[in-house]
N, C-alpha and C positions, 0 to 999 in steps of 0.2 A: 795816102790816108792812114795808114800805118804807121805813122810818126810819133811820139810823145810829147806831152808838153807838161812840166811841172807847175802845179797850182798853189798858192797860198793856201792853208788850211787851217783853219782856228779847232779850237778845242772842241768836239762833240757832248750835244747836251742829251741827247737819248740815251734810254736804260741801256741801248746794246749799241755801243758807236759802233762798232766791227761787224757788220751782219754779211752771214756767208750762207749761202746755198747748202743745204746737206742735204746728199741724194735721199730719197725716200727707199724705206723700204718693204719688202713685204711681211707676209702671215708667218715665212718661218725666217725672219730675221734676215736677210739677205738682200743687198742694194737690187733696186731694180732698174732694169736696163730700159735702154732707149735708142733709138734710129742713129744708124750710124753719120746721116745729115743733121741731124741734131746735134752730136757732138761736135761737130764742125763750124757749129752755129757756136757754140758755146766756147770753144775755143777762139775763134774770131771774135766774142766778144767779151775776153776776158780784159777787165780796166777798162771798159768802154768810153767813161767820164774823163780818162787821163792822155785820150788821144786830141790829135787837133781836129778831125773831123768829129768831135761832139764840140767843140768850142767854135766850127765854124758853123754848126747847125745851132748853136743858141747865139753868134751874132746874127745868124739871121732870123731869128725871132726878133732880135730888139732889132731888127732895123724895120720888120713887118707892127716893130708896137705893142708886141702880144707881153714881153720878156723885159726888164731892163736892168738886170744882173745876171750873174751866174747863179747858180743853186748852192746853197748850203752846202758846207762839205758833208753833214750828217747824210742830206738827201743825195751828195753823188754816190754815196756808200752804198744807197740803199737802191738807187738806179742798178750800177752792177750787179751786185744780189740777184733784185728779180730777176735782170736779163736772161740770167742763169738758168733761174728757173722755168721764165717764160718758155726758152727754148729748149730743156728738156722734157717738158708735157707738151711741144709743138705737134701738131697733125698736117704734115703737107697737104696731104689729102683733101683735110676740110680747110687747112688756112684757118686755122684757132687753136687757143691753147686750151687741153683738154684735162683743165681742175675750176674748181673754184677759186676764188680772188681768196678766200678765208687760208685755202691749202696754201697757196701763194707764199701768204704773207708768214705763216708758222714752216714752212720750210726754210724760209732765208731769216730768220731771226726778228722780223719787222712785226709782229704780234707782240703786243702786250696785254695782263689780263688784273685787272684789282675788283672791281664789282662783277665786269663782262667782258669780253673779247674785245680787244679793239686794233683793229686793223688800217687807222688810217694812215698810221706812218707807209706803207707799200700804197694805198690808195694815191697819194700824192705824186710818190715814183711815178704812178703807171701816169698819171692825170699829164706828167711832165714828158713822158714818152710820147701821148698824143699830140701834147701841143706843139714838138717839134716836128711832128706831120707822119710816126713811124710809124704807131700803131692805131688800132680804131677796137673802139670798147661798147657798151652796153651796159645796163641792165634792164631787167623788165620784172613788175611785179606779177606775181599770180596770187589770183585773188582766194582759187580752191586751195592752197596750200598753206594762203598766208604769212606766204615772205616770196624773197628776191629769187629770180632762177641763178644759176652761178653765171659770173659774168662772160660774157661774151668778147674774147679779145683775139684780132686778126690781127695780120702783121701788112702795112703798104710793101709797095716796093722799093718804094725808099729804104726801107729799112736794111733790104740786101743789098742796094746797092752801096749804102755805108759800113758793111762790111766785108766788102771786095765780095760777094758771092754772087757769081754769073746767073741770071737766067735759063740757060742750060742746065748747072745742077739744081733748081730750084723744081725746072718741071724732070728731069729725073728721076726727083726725089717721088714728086708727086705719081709719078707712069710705076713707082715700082711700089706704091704704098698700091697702088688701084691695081696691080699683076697681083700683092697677094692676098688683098682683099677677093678677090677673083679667085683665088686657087681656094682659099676657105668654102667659098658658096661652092664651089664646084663638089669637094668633101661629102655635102651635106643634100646635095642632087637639085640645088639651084640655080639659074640663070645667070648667068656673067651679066657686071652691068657697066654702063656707060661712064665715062667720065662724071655728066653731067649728074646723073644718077646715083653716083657712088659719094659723091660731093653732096651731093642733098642729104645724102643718108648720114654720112658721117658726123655731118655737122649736126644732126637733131638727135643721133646717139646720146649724146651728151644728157642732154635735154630731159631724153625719156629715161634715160636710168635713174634721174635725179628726181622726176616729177614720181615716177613708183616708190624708189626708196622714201621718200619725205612723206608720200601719200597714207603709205604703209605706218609709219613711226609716228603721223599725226593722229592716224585712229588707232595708234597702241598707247596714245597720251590720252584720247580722250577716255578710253578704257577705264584707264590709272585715274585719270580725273572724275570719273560717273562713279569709280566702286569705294572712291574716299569720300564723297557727297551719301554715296548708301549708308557709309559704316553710320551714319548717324539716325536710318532710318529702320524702320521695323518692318516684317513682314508684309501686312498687308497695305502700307504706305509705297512699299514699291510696285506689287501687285497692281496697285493703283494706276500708276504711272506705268507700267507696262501695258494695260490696258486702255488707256487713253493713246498711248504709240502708238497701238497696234488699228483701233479706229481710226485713227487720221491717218496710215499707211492704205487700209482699206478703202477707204473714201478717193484716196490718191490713185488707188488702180495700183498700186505697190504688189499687195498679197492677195490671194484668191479670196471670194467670198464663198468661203467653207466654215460651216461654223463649228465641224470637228478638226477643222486643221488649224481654228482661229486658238480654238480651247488647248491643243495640246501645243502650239507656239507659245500661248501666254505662260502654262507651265511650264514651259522648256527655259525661256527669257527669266521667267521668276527666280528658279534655281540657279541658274547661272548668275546671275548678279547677286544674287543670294550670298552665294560662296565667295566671287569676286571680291564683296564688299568684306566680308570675315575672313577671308583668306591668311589677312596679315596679323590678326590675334592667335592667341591658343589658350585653355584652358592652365597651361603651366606657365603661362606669360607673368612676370612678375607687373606689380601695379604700380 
């Protein structure tokens, strides 16, 4: 499986024919690291596109009908790339890759941006990884946040076993991801947990950082968006509108019915959107 096979290539039509992986890195400037199984993934699947076991997994696409060429050379470019990537955000543990498709695609060059982001050139890659049968993806909309959770992508077994990597180190990997996952709780005077258990948890990790952080940033937009709609308002026009909130909260069973605690909320809410909204003026502001 190991073998090469050279391809015809015609000339690439995307902004970046040559797209390559660059590790990520962190707050003080320094690549950040990754599982020493990871690497091994990554090294097994360097040129993935240029072996004979990717040309024997896409004749057998076209013999199943799904396939009835090879891929583009731009798209085997872009195949490699992500592999890359896929498998240094890999989590044995949970059996997913632990970024968004968006981080994906701006780490291997496959992001381009003129009005808005556009990441389908790697959407494709991944679309072609599935339909050879290696990988299995997702998304799911949430309605409280108003967009996409980040995607959801696991690896079959297929996928190791076209790159020579045994079963053995596969659950290895996963027994010493869940050893120090374990030694961490231990740290912190919590329960050792279960396989099955550590795998639930890992996998919805994701999840929950992403649903907080987003939750957090949509109501520091809405903030930004109520105190730009004030600047055009006057004092007792918001008053207003603070006072009609604050009745339909009441009514809701939201806020106590106190009607010194109603009074000093409404002037509390007043002044703060007050300032909110003139915040971004000043009397030496040029006109």
């Amino acid at each position: 499986m190991s073998e090469n096979i050279s391809l015809p290539l015609r000339p690439g039509r995307s902004k970046n024919p040559n797209p390559q992986f660059v590790t990520p890195k962190d707050k003080e400037g320094k690549e950040k690291d990754t599982l020493d199984f990871n690497l091994k993934l990554m090294r097994a699947a360097q040129n993935f596109t240029s072996k004979f076991v990717f040309a024997m997994l896409v004749a057998f696409a076209r013999q199943r009908g799904v396939r009835r060429r090879m891929p583009p050379p731009d798209r085997l470019k872009a195949i490699n790339a992500l592999m890359q990537a896929l498998f240094f955000h890999y989590d044995p543990l949970a059996n997913r890759v632990n970024v968004s498709m968006t981080t994906l695609a701006i780490e291997c060059g496959l992001a381009t941006e003129k009005k808005k982001l556009s990441i389908c050139r790697a959407t494709r890659a991944l679309q072609f990884l599935r339909l050879l049968g290696l990988i299995t993806y997702k998304t799911e909309y949430c309605s409280t946040l108003g967009c996409n959770f980040p995607t959801d992508i696991s690896f079959n077994p297929e996928m190791f076993r076209v790159l020579d990597v045994s079963d053995r180190a596969v659950e290895g990997a996963c027994r010493a991801r869940l050893g120090w996952k374990n030694q961490q709780r231990a740290k912190y005077g919590l329960p050792a947990l279960s396989f099955e258990e550590a795998r639930k948890e890992a996998w919805g990790a994701m999840r929950g950082i992403f649903y907080k952080t987003r939750l957090k940033l949509k109501k520091r937009g809405e903030i930004r968006a109520q105190a730009k709609r004030d600047s055009e308002k006057n004092r007792q026009q918001i008053e207003t509108l603070v006072k009609r909130q604050m009745t339909a909260e009441i009514a809701a069973g939201n806020f106590p019915a106190d009607r010194d605690a109603v009074m000093a909320e409404v002037a509390r809410r007043v002044k703060q959107r007050m300032v909110r909204s003139r915040g971004q003026y000043s009397r030496l502001a040029t006109p």
